[in-house]
C-alpha positions in Angstrom: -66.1 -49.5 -11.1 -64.6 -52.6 -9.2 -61.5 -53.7 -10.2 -60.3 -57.1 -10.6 -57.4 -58.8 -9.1 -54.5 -59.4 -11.7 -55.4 -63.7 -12.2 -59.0 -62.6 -13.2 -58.0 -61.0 -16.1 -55.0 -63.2 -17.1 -57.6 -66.3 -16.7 -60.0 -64.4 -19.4 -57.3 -63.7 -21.8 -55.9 -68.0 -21.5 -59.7 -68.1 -21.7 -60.2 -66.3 -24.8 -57.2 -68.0 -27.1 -58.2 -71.3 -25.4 -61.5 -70.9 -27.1 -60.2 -69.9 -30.4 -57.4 -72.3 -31.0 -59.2 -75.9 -29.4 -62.8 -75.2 -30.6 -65.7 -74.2 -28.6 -66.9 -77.8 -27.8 -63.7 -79.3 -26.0 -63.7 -76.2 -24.3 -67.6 -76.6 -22.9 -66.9 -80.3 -22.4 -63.6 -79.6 -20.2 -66.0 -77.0 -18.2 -68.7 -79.1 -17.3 -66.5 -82.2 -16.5 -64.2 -80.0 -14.3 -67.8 -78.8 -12.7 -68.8 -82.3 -11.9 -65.5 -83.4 -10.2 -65.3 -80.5 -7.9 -69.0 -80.6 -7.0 -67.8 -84.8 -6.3 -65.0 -83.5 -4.4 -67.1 -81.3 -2.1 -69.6 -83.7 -1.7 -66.9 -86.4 -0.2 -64.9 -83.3 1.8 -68.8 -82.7 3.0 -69.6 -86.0 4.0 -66.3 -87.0 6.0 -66.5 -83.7 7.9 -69.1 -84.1 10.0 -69.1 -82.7 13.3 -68.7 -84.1 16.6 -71.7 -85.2 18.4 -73.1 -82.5 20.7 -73.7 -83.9 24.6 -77.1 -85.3 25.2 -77.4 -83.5 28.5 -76.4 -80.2 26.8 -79.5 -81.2 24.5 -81.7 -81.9 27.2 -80.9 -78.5 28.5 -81.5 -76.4 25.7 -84.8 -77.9 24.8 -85.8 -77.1 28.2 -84.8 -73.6 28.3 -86.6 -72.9 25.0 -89.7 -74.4 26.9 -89.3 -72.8 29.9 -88.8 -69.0 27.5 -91.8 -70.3 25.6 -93.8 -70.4 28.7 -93.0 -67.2 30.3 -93.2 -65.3 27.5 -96.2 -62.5 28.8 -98.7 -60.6 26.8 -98.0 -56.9 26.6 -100.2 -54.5 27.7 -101.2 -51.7 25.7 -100.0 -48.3 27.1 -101.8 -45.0 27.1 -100.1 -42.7 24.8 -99.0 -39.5 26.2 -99.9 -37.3 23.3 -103.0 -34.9 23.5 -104.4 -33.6 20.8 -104.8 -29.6 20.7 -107.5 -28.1 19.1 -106.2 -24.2 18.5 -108.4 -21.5 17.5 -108.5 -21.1 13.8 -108.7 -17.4 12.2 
């Protein structure tokens, strides 16, 4: 069984008599609204983030070297298998 760090449970039991002494409805309310603010604040941390550009001519090379592996790519050749078959005498 895997066990739970110490906050997990003490979050369920706030959880729990949060539920019973607010109502179930502020509760669910509080939920989804705290959803939709951090799902905003990722979105903004997201968007300000970006990387930095890569180098054109670091571009340029890479499509080039998957053209250039795309080309010289050869079709294998089916090998002869080493195995014989031995036909034994049967009693």
């Amino acid at each position: 069984m895997r066990k739970f760090p110490i906050w997990v449970y003490i979050l369920a039991i706030l959880a729990v008599v949060g539920i019973f002494t607010v109502g179930f409805k502020s509760i669910l309310s509080s939920v989804i609204v705290s959803v939709i603010v951090i799902l905003l604040i990722w979105l903004v941390f997201r968007f300000f983030s970006t990387k930095p550009p890569k180098d054109d001519k670091y571009q340029a090379a890479v499509k080039q070297s998957q053209k250039l592996r795309a080309k010289q790519q050869p079709t294998r050749k089916k090998r002869k298998t080493s195995l014989k078959v031995i036909d034994g005498k049967k009693k």
